[in-house]
ZATILO-106142 format. One record per residue (C-alpha): residue in one letter; x, y, z. Coordinates in steps of 0.1 Angstrom, whole numbers. Layout:
N
- rest, X, Y, Z
- A, X, Y, Z
...
//
This chain:
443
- rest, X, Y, Z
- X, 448, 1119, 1363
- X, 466, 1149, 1371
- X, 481, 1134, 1409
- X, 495, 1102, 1387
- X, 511, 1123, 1361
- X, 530, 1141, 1390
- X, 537, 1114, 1408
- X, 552, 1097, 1378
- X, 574, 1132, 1374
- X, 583, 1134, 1409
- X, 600, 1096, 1405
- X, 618, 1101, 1371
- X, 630, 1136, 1373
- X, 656, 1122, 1401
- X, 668, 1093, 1373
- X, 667, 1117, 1347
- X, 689, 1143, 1374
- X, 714, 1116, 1381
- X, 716, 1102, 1345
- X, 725, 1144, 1335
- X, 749, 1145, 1360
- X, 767, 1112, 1351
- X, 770, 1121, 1320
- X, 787, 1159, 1330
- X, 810, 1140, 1349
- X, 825, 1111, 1330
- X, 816, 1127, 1288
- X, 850, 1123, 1282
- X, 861, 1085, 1288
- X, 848, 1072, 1252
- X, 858, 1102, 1236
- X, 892, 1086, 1228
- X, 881, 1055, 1215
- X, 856, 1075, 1192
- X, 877, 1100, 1180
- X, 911, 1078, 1175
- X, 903, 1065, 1141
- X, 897, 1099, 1126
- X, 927, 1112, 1147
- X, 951, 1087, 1134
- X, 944, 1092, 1100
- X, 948, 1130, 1099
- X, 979, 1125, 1119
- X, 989, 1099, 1092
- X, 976, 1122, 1066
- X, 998, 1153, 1079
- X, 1028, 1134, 1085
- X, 1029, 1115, 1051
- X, 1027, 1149, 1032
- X, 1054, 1170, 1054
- X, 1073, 1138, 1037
- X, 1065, 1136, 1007
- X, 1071, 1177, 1005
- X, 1109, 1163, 1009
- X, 1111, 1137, 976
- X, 1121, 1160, 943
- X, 1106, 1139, 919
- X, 1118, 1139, 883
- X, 1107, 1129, 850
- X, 1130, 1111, 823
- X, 1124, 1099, 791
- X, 1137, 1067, 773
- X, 1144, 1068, 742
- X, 1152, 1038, 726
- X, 1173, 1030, 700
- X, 1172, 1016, 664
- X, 1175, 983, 675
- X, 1163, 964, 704
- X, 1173, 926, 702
- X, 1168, 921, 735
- X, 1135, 902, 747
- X, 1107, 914, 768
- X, 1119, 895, 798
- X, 1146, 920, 796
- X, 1124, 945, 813
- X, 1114, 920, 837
- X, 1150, 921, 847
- X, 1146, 960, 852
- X, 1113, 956, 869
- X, 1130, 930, 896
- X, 1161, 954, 901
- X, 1138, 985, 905
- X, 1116, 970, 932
- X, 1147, 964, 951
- X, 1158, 1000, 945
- X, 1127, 1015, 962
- X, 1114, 987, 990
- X, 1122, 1002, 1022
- X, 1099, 993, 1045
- X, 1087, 1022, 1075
- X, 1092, 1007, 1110
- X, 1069, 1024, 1139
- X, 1088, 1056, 1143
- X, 1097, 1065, 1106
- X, 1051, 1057, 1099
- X, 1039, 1076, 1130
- X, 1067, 1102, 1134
- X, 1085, 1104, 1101
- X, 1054, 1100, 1079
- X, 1076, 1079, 1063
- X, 1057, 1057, 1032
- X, 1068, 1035, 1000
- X, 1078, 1056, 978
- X, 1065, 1043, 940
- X, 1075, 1048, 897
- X, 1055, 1058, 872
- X, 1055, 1044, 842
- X, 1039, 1064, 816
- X, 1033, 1061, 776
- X, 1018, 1095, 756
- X, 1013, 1103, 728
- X, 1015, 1137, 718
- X, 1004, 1143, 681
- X, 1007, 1113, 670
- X, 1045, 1114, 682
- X, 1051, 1079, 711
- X, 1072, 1087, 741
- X, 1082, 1066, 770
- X, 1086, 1085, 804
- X, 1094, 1073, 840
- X, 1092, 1096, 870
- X, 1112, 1082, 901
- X, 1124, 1101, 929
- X, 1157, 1118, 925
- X, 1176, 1102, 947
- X, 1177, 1068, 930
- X, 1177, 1084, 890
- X, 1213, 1067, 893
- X, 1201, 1033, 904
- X, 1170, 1034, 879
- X, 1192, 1043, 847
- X, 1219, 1018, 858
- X, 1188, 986, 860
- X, 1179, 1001, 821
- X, 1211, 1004, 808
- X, 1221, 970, 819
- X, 1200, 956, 796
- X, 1192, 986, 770
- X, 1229, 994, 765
- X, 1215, 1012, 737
- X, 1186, 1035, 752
- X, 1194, 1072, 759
- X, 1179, 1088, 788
- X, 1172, 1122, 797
- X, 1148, 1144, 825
- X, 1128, 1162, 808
- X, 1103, 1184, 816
- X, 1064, 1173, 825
- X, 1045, 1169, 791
- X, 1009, 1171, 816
- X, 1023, 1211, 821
- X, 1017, 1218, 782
- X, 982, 1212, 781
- X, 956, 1240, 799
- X, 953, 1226, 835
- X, 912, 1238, 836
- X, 901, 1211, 806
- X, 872, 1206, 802
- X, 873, 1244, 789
- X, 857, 1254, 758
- X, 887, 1247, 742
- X, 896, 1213, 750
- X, 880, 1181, 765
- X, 891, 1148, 775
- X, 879, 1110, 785
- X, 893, 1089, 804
- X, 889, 1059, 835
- X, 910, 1040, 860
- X, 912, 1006, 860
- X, 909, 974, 885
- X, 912, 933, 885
- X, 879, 915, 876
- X, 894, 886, 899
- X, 912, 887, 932
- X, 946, 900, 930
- X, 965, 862, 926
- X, 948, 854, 891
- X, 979, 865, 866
- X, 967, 885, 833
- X, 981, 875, 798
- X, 1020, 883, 798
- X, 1045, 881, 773
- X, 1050, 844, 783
- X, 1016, 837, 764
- X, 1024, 849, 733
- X, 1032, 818, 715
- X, 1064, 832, 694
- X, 1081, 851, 724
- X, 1107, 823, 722
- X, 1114, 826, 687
- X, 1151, 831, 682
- X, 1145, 856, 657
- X, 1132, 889, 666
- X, 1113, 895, 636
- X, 1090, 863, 647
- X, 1082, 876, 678
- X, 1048, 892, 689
- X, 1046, 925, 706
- X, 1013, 929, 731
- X, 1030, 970, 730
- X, 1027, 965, 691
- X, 990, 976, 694
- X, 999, 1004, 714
- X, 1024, 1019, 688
- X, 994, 1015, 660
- X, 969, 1034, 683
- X, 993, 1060, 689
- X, 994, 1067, 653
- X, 957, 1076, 650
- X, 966, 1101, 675
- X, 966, 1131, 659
- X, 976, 1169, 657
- X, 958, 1188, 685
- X, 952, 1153, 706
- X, 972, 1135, 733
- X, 967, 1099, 748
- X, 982, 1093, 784
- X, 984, 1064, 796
- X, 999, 1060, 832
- X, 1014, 1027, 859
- X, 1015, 1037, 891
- X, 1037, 1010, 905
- X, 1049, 1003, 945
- X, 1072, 977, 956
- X, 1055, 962, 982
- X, 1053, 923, 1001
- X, 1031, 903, 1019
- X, 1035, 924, 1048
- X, 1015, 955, 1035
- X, 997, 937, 1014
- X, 984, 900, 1022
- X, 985, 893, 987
- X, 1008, 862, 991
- X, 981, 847, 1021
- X, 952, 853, 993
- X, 973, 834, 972
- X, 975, 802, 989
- X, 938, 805, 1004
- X, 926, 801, 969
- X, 954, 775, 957
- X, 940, 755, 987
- X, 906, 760, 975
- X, 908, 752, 935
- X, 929, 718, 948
- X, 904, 707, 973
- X, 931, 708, 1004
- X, 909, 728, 1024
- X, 896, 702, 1053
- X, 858, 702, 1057
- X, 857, 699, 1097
- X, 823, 679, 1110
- X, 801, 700, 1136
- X, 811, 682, 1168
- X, 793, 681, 1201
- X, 794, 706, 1228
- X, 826, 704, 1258
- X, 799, 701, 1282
- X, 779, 671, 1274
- X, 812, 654, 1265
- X, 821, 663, 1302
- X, 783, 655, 1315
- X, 786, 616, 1298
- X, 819, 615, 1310
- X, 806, 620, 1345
- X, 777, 602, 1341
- X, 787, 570, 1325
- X, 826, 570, 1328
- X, 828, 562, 1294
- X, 855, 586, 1269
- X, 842, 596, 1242
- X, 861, 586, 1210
- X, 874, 610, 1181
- X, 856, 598, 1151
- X, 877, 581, 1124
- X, 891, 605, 1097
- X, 877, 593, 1064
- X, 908, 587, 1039
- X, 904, 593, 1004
- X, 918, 565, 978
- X, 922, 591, 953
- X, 940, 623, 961
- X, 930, 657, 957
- X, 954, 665, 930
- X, 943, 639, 908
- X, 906, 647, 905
- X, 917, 683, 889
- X, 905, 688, 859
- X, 931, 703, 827
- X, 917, 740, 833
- X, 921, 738, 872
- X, 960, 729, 868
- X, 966, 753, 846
- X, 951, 778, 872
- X, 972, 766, 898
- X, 1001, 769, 878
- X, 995, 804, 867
- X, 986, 818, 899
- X, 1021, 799, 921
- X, 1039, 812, 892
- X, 1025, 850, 898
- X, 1030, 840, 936
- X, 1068, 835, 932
- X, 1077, 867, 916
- X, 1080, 902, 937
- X, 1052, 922, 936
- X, 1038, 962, 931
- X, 1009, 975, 946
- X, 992, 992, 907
- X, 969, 1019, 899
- X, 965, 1023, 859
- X, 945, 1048, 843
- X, 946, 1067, 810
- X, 930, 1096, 796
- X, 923, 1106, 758
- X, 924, 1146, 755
- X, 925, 1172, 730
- X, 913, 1207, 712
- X, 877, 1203, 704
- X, 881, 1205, 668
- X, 899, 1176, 664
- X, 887, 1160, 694
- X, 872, 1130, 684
- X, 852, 1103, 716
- X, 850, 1073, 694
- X, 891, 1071, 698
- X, 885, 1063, 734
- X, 882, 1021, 723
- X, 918, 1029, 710
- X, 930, 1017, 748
- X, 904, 1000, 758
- X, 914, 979, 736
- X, 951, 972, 742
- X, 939, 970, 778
- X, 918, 944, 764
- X, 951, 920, 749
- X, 965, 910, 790
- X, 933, 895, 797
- X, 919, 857, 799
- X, 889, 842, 803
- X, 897, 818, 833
- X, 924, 842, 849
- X, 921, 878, 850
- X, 912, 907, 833
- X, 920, 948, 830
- X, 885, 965, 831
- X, 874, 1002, 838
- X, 869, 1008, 876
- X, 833, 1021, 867
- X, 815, 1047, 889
- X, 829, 1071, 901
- X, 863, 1066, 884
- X, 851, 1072, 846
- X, 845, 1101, 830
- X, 806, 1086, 827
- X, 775, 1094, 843
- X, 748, 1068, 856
- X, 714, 1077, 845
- X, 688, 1066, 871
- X, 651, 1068, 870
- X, 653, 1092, 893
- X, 639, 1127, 876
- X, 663, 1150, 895
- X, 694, 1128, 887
- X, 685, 1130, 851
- X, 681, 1167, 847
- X, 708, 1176, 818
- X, 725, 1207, 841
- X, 730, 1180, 869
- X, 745, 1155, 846
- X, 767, 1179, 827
- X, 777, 1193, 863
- X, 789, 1160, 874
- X, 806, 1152, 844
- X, 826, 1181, 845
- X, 833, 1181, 877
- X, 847, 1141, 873
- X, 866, 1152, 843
- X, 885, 1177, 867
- X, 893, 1155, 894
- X, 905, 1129, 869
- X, 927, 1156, 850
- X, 938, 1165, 886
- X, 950, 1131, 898
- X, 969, 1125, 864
- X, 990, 1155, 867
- X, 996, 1153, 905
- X, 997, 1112, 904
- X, 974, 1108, 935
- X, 959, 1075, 938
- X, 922, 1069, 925
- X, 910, 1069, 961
- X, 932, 1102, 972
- X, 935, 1118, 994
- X, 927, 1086, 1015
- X, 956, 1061, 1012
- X, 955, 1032, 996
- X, 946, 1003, 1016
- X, 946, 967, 1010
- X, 925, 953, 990
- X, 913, 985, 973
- X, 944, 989, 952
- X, 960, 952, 929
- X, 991, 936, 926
- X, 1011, 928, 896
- X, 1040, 907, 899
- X, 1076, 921, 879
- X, 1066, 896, 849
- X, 1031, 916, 844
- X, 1044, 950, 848
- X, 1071, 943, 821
- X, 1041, 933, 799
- X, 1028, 962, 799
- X, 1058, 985, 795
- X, 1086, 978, 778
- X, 1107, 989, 752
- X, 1095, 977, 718
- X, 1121, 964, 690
- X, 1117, 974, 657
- X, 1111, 942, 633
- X, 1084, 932, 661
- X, 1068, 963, 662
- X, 1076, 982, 634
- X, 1059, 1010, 634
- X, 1075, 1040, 614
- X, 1066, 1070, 630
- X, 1086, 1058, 663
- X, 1117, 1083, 668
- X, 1145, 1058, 669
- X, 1184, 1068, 680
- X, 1205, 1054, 657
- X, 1233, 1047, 692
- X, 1237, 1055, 722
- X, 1256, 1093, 724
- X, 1289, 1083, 745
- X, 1309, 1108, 767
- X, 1344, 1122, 749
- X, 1374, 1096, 766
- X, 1393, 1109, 797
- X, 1423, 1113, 783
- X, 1415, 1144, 758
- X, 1436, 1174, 768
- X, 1408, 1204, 777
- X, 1430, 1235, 759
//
């Protein structure tokens, strides 16, 4: 036994030798290809943030004024002029060398105390441009910078002073599927402003239960972006083709080769088989519900597009802090969705202050689950203030993050007026503060 087992030894341990000394010699060659991925994206990562160190963001507010006549699709006309203001499109040099990115708003709603604002942070570079799309069609509005309303609050909550609740949220359906917009409201064409309904209406009411000692911050992250970055466009017309029956069902056909073999064989050609035509077209065996899905989703296909994050968080001193408020926006969430299009829902784990309970004994130990909870409640808090993405600090990439076209975004921010949303506690300008005329001698 012993003269096999050596024998054996004395063949392999030259294989094994060679194998060793292969691998001494040519390690390197798949290192590349292994390491690139990693590589490029802290490259990416480093690049992108020297960048973004160079953009002076500012926050203003909008305050709007006694009266607003003007229709929702007014901020649709904003919305279209901003996306112009900020696409500009990296080429290869300004990604990989400049860290160059798409720069993005925020368009953000608190409540402090009961008290509504409406706040927009852009970079500072284009504060000109952004108040110019506004005042075009809010001659009225007044706009300031003011400072960041996420500074006032302790930046450790939860403490055992404060806590707070909050979520991110995603499409139920694939990004093409429109939600409810202001179009859908039956009396948005009513020539009378009094007649018209508000979807922001709801979120002036719920800012009123807000009160002393609690804040509600709710907060658009919005990117102009195109088909390019995003195939969003592509996804589009895949399904459009789908829900109208275009797509071509193609019949298994035979191999090249035996075509070639009876070719050879018998000299015969094989024929293409006949197409089978349809006395009935496609568009005509769509049902009432399936044209009105096509027709919602070329009309969300036709407008310009922002790559969104939306998440809000309810905070506040723990005397007064009260959880049950948290269906306050779930809630107006709730009024842009449809049952056959799309809807606004929480992201879910790990993007909501909530923990999973599992059967698992470990996982459902009360110091673990508090641990976790705190811990998300941080991050969450973090994110808000610093307005990362939900996924940061990877980058967003397609399809983690959705699109809303110009007419959805509008939807969900714009500038209420007062008869259709007439809520008392708003603080209203009664004009627009003008500057003295030109011509006023200084002494």
């Amino acid at each position: 036994m012993l003269p096999q087992i050596a024998d054996f030894l004395n063949k392999i341990i030259p294989a094994v030798h060679f194998v060793w000394e292969f691998f001494l010699a040519w390690w390197w060659v798949p290192l590349p290809f292994i390491l690139w991925k990693p590589f490029s994206f802290l490259w990416l990562w480093w690049r992108t943030d020297n960048f973004l160190k160079k953009i002076k963001m500012v926050l203003i507010e909008v305050r709007i004024p006694k009266e607003v006549l003007k229709p929702i699709r007014a901020m649709e006309v904003v919305m279209d002029h901003l996306w112009q203001v900020l696409y500009d499109g990296p080429d290869w040099w300004e990604k990989w060398v400049d860290g160059k990115i798409i720069l993005g708003y925020y368009f953000e709603f608190a409540s402090i105390g009961g008290e509504p604002h409406f706040f927009i942070r852009i970079p500072e570079t284009v504060r000109d441009s952004v108040e110019a799309a506004i005042y075009s069609q809010y001659s009225e509005a007044e706009i300031s910078i003011v400072d960041d309303y996420t500074k006032d609050v302790p930046q450790n909550i939860p403490n055992k002073d404060w806590d707070l609740w909050g979520c991110d949220y995603r499409l139920l359906s694939p990004n093409p599927y429109p939600i409810k917009t202001y179009v859908d409201f039956e009396t948005e064409h009513e020539a009378k402003e009094e007649k018209r309904i508000d979807p922001l209406a709801q979120l002036l009411e719920i800012s009123a239960k807000i009160n002393l000692g609690e804040q509600l911050w709710i907060q658009i992250g919005a990117s102009p972006v195109t088909n390019k970055e995003y195939p969003w466009v592509d996804e589009g017309k895949k399904i459009r083709d789908e829900v109208s029956r275009r797509t071509k069902k193609q019949k298994p056909g035979r191999a090249m080769i035996l075509d070639a073999i009876d070719v050879l064989a018998t000299g015969n050609v094989p024929k293409e088989p006949a197409e089978e035509k349809e006395l009935i077209p496609p568009e005509m065996k769509l049902t009432p519900g399936e044209r009105d899905i096509l027709t919602a989703i070329e009309k969300k296909l036709s407008k310009r597009g922002y790559a969104c994050h939306i998440r809000f968080i309810y905070l506040g001193n723990k005397n007064v802090f009260y959880k049950p408020k948290l269906r306050l926006p779930l809630g107006f969430f709730s009024a842009f969705s449809t049952q056959n299009l799309n809807n606004l829902v929480p992201k879910g784990q790990p993007f909501i202050t909530k923990i999973a309970k599992t059967w698992f004994l470990p996982m459902n130990a009360s110091f673990i689950i508090d641990r976790r909870l705190y811990l998300r409640k941080r991050i969450l808090l973090r994110k808000y203030v610093k307005r990362d993405n939900p996924y940061s600090p990877l980058p967003v990439k397609w399809p983690s993050c959705f699109i809303l076209n110009s007419e959805e975004l509008a939807s969900i921010f714009h500038f209420p007026g007062k008869l259709s949303a007439p809520a008392p506690f708003i603080e209203r300008i009664e004009s627009k503060k003008g500057e003295a005329p030109s011509g006023l001698p200084t002494e």
